[in-house]
LOKOLMI-744475 format. One record per residue (C-alpha): x negated, y negated, z negated; residue in three letters. Coordinates in steps of 0.02 Angstrom, whole numbers, plus 50000, padded with zeros to 5 digits. Example, Ala and Ser with C-alpha at 12.3 -4.5 7.8 and 13.67 -1.06 7.14 Angstrom:
# LOKOLMI-744475
493855022549610Ala
493165005349643Ser
***
This chain:
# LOKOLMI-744475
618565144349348Unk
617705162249332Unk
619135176049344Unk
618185191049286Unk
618705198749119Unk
617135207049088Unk
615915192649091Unk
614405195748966Unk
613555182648856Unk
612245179948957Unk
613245176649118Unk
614675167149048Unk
613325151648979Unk
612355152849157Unk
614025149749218Unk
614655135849115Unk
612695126349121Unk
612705130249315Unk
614395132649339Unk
616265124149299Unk
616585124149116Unk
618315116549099Unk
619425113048933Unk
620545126748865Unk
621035140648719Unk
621685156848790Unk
623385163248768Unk
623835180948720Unk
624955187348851Unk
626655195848775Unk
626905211948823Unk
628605220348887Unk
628745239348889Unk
629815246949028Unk
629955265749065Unk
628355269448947Unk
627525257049061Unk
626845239148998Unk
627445224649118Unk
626945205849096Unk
628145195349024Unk
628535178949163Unk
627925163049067Unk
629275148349063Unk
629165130649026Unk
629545131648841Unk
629755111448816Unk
630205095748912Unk
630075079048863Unk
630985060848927Unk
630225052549060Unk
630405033449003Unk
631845022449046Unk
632045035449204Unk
633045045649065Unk
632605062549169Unk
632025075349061Unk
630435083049131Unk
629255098049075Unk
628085095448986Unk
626655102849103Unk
626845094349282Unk
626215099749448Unk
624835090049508Unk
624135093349679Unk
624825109249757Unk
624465117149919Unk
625425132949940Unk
627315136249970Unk
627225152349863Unk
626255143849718Unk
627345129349715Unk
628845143149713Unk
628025151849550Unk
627935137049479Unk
629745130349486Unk
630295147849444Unk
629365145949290Unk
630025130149247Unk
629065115849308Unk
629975103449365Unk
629035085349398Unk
628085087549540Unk
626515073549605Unk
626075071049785Unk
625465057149891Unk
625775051750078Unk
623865054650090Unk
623815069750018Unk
624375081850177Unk
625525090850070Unk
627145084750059Unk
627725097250229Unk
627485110350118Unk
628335103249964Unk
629855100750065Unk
629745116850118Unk
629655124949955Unk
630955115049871Unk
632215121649985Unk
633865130349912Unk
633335121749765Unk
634455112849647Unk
633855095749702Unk
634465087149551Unk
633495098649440Unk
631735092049521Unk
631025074649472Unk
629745071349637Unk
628725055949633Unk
627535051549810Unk
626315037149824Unk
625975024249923Unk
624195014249961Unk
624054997149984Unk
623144993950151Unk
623304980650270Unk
624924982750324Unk
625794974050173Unk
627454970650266Unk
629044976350195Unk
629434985050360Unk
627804992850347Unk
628235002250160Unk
629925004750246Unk
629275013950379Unk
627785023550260Unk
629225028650122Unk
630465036450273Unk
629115046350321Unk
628725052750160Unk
630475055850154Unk
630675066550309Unk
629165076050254Unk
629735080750099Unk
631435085350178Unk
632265076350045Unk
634005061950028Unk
632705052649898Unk
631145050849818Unk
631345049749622Unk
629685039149597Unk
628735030349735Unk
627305023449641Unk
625865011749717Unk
624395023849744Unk
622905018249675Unk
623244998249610Unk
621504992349586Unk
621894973949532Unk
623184967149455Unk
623514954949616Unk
623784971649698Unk
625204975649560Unk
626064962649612Unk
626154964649822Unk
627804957249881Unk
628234966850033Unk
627934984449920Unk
629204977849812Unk
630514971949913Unk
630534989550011Unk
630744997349849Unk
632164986649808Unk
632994989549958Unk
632575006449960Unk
633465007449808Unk
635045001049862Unk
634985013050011Unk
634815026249846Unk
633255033149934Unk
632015029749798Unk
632665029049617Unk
631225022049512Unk
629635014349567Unk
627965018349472Unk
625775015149485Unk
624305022949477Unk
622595018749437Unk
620955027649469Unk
619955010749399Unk
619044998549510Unk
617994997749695Unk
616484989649675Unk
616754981449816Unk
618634975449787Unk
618424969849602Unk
617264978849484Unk
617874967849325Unk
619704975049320Unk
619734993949208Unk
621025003949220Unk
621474997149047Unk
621734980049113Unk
622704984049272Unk
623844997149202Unk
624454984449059Unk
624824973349171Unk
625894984549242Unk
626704987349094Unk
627144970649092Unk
627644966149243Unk
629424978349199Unk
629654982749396Unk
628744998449349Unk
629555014749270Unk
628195028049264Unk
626395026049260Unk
625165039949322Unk
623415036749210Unk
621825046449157Unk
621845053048989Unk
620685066548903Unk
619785070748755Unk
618355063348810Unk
619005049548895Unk
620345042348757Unk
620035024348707Unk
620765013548874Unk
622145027848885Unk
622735028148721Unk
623315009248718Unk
624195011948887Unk
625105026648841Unk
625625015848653Unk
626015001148771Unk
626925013448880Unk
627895018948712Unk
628535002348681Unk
629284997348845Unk
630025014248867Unk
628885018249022Unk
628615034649079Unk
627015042949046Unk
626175054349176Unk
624375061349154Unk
623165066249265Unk
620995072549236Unk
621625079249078Unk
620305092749070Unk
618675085849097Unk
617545098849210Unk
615585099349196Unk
614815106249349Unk
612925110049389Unk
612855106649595Unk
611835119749643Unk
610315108949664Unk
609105121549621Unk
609585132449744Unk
609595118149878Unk
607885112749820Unk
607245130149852Unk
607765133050030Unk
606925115150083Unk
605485123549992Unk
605785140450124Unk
606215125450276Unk
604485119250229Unk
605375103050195Unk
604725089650077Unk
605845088349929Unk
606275071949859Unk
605645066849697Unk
607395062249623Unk
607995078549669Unk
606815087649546Unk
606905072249405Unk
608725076349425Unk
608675094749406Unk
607775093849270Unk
608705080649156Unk
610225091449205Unk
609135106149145Unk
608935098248995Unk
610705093148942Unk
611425112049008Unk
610135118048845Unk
610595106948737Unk
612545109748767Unk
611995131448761Unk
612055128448586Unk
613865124748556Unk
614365141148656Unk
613265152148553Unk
614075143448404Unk
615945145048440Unk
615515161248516Unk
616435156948669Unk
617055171148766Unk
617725161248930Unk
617605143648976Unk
619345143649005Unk
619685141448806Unk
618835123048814Unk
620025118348962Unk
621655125448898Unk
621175117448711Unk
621065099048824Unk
622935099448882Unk
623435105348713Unk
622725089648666Unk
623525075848764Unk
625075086648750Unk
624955083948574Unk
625095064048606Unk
626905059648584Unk
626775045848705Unk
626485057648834Unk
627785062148981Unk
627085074849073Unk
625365082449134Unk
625105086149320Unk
624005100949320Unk
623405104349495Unk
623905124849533Unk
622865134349666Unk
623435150349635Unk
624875162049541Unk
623575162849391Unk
623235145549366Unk
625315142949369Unk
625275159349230Unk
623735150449135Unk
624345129249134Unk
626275135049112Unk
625815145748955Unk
625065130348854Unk
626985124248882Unk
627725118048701Unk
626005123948595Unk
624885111048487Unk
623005110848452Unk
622575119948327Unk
621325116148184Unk
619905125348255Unk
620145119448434Unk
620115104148362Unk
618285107348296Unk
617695115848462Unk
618345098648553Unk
617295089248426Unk
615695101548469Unk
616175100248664Unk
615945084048648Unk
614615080548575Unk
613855095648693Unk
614375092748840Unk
614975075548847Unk
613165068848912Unk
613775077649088Unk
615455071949118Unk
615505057349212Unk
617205046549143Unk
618515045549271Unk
618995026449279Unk
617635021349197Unk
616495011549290Unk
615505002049144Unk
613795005749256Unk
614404997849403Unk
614044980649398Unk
612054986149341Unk
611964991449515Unk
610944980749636Unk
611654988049790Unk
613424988449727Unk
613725007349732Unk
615635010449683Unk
615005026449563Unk
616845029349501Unk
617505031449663Unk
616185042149721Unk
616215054649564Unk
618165053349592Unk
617835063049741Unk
616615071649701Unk
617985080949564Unk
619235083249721Unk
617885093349807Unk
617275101849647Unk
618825106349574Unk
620235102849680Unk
619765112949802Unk
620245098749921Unk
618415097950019Unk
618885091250188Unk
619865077450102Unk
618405072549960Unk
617075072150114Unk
618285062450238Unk
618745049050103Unk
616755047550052Unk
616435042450220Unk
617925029850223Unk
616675020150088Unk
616475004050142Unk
614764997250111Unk
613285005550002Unk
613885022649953Unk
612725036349858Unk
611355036749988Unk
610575020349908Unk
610315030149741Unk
608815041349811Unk
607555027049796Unk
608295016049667Unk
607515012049499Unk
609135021149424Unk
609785004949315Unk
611565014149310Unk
610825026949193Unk
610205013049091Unk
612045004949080Unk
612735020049039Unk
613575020748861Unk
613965040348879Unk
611835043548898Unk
612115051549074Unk
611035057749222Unk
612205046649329Unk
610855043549483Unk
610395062449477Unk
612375065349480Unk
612725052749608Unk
611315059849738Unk
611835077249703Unk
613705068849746Unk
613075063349894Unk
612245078249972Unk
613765088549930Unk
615145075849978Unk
613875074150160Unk
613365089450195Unk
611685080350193Unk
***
């Protein structure tokens, strides 16, 4: 996100066409006056909502992936008090850390757990303990299954009878899933949709973790109703959908400097992304948009104005992004964000590449797994979690984006959102690469 205040017109669309335009309405800060001088007053989590069957009352804006002791601090001072983390996610040392002298009971901590090989009870046992010592914690309020692609994967045995056992022990207290959608090259026929009602209806699962924006509502929407039903907690993450222009112009011209031959789908790419950045200038001369940030803040108003939903993990980098996601705490969408969503999306929509999704997949005739690989691509580009997007690209088994450079680009053609997916995916690739 851009920080500076004084951003003109000019720079704040090159920005948003070329840069990160995110989801969002800005808040007015209140103002406190002390000794003739005007001091910030500390945002708080204003509302907090029950998590399911769990019965634990959590805030309404979660943390997602976090990455600093002093950040995570800020943000439990403020309020927040669900926190998201995974035992692949290198992080949970410094959660522990931070949630030191902290009133334990007060803190609803979920960690997650892949399915690899290892499928053993004893193996989860072993995986959970770890996460345990990490996090310098008695107990894990929700271990959830990282990642279930299938719905055979839902229903692993050995994950299961850890949990129960772990249970017993009164180390984990609720057991929950994820879902990212499907691997190509696991099982490209099972959505997110699909795998995460099964889930529902299996009943060994207490919170779900989904993807749920306004762009991306129609397979979220019945989970989170289904969700409703069975009194299952609701967690969201890729709330506000990001549009980001890779740089490739700039790339293209120092190959031109190298005296290096520049691949054709490079420039066909650049230029249908060209396009689509015009096209979407429109809506921010409309809505006279002042800072991108309105667009993303607008987006969590919006799933926060779902009533099925728990919580939203909002990943915090720094002390202003805590300030800026903890602020949209207890507020609704307004009428004319409502209209500016409705603009974004019919703007912008053409370059956001739906999380879960997968619909182009099984066009592809070297099975690339695209939703996967855009998946990371939105670590690296917004996450600020590069070494871990890049490291996890080249865990791809199989074809990965390197296929799309000379393909006849069928993807684009499955594509009901009217994206530049194989310009996207090659642009993925030499980012995610270092190609």
């Amino acid at each position: 996100m851009l920080e500076k205040k004084g951003m003109d017109r000019r720079n704040f669309i090159k920005n948003s066409a070329l840069g990160v335009v995110g989801a969002g309405m800005m808040v007015k800060e209140p103002m406190l006056k002390s000794k003739g001088k005007e001091k910030k007053e500390p945002k708080k989590i204003k509302s907090f909502r029950i998590l399911g069957r769990t019965g634990f009352k959590v805030s309404d804006i979660g943390g997602g992936y976090l990455n600093d002791a002093g950040v995570i601090n800020a943000m439990l001072d403020a309020g927040v008090n669900y926190i998201d983390t995974a035992e692949s996610y290198g992080n949970q040392r410094v959660i522990g850390s931070a949630i030191q002298n902290r009133d334990r009971k007060k803190l609803f901590i979920t960690s997650k757990l892949e399915i690899k090989k290892d499928v053993s009870k004893e193996g989860f046992l072993k995986r959970t303990r770890k996460c345990l010592e990490e996090l310098q914690t008695d107990y894990i309020d929700c271990m959830m299954m990282h990642c279930a692609e299938t719905v055979k994967v839902l229903k692993t045995e050995g994950f299961h009878k850890a949990m129960d056992q772990l249970k017993k022990e009164g180390r984990v207290r609720f057991v929950g899933v994820s879902n990212h959608g499907s691997f190509w090259f696991r099982d490209p026929e099972e959505t997110m949709e699909k795998v995460l009602l099964a889930a529902a209806a299996d009943g060994r699962f207490d919170v779900i973790l989904l993807a749920y924006n306004f762009l991306q509502m129609d397979m979220g929407e019945h989970v989170l109703s289904v969700c409703k039903e069975k009194n299952i907690g609701t967690a969201l993450m890729k709330t506000t959908p990001v549009v980001k222009y890779y740089g490739l112009k700039s790339r293209i011209e120092e190959l031109q400097k190298q005296g290096k031959e520049v691949n054709e789908f490079y420039l066909k790419g650049l230029e249908r992304f060209k396009q689509k950045a015009e096209k979407a200038e429109g809506f921010i001369k409309k809505y006279n948009l002042k800072n991108p940030e309105e667009i993303r803040d607008a987006s969590i108003r919006f799933v926060l104005d779902n009533p099925d939903v728990s919580t939203v993990c909002c990943s915090m980098k720094n002390f202003d992004d805590v300030e800026r996601f903890v602020s949209l705490s207890g507020t609704g969408l307004s009428y004319v964000e409502k209209k500016k969503l409705t603009a974004y999306k019919k703007s912008w929509g053409e370059l956001y590449c739906r999380h879960a999704c997968g619909i182009c997949e099984t066009s592809c005739p070297n099975k690339v797994p695209v939703n996967t690989i855009m998946r990371y691509n939105h670590y690296f580009d917004t996450q600020a979690r590069e070494r871990y997007a890049m490291a996890k690209y080249a865990e791809i088994p199989g074809a990965n984006a390197k296929e799309c450079f000379y393909c006849t680009g069928l993807c684009e053609s499955a594509c009901p959102y009217n994206l530049p997916v194989q310009g996207m995916l090659t642009m993925a690739h030499e980012q995610l690469s270092l190609a």
